[in-house]
C-alpha positions in Angstrom: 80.4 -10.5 -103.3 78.7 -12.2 -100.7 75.0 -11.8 -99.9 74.8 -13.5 -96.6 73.3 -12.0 -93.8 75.3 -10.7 -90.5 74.2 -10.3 -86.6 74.9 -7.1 -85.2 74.6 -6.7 -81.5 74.6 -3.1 -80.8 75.7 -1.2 -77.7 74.3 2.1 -76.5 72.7 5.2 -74.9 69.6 7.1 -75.9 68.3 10.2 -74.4 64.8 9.6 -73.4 62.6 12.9 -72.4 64.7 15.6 -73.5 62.6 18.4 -72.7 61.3 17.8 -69.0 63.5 15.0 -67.2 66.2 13.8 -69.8 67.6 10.4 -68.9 70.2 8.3 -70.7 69.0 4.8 -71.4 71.1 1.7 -71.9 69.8 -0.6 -74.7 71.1 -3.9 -76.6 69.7 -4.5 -79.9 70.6 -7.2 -82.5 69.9 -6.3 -85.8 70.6 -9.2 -88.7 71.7 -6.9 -92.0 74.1 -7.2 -94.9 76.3 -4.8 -93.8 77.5 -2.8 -90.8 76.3 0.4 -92.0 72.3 -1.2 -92.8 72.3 -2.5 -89.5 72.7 0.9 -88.2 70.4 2.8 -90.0 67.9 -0.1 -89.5 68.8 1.0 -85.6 68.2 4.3 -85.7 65.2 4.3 -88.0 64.2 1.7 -85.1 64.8 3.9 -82.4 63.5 6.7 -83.9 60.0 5.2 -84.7 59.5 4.0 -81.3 60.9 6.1 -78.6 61.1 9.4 -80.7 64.7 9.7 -80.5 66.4 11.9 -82.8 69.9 10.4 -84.4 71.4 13.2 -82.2 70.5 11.4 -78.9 71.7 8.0 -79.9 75.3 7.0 -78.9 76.7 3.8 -79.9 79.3 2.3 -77.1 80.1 -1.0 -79.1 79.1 -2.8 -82.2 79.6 -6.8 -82.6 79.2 -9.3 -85.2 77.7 -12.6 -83.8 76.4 -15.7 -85.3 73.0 -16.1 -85.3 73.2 -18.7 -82.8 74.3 -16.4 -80.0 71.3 -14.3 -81.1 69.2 -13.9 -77.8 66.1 -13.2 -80.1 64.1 -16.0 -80.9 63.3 -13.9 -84.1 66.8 -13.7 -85.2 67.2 -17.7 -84.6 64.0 -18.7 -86.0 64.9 -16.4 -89.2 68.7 -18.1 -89.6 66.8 -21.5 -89.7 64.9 -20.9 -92.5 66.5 -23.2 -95.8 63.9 -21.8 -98.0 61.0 -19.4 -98.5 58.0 -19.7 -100.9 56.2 -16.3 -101.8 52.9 -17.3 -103.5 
């Protein structure tokens, strides 16, 4: 079994302000994670926190798995360089 991170660059639609003026929002999100289904939980716990979307008001459009290279995050590439880390 291998324990090696993945990229995930996520696709979607969120519904932002439901209640008065709702409007669907395009985002792109890359989320490193084991597996597919962490990296979407990770997402919409994410989303959730943030904006205040409920799972409900989420729709996926595409999901890709990307080396970490492609990552546009600089948080994602710095994290992939990393040979080591020393908790104290």
């Amino acid at each position: 079994m291998s324990r090696e991170v993945k990229v995930f660059r996520i696709y979607g639609y969120m519904l932002i302000g439901h209640d008065s003026v709702p409007e669907w929002r395009k985002f792109i999100i890359e989320i490193p994670a084991l597996k597919l289904e962490h990296a979407l939980e990770k997402l919409y716990s994410d989303l959730g926190s943030r904006h205040k979307v409920k799972r409900s008001h989420i729709k996926i459009l595409k999901i890709e798995e990307i080396s970490p290279e492609e990552a546009r995050s600089k948080y994602i590439k710095d994290l992939s360089k990393l040979t080591k880390m020393v908790i104290e």
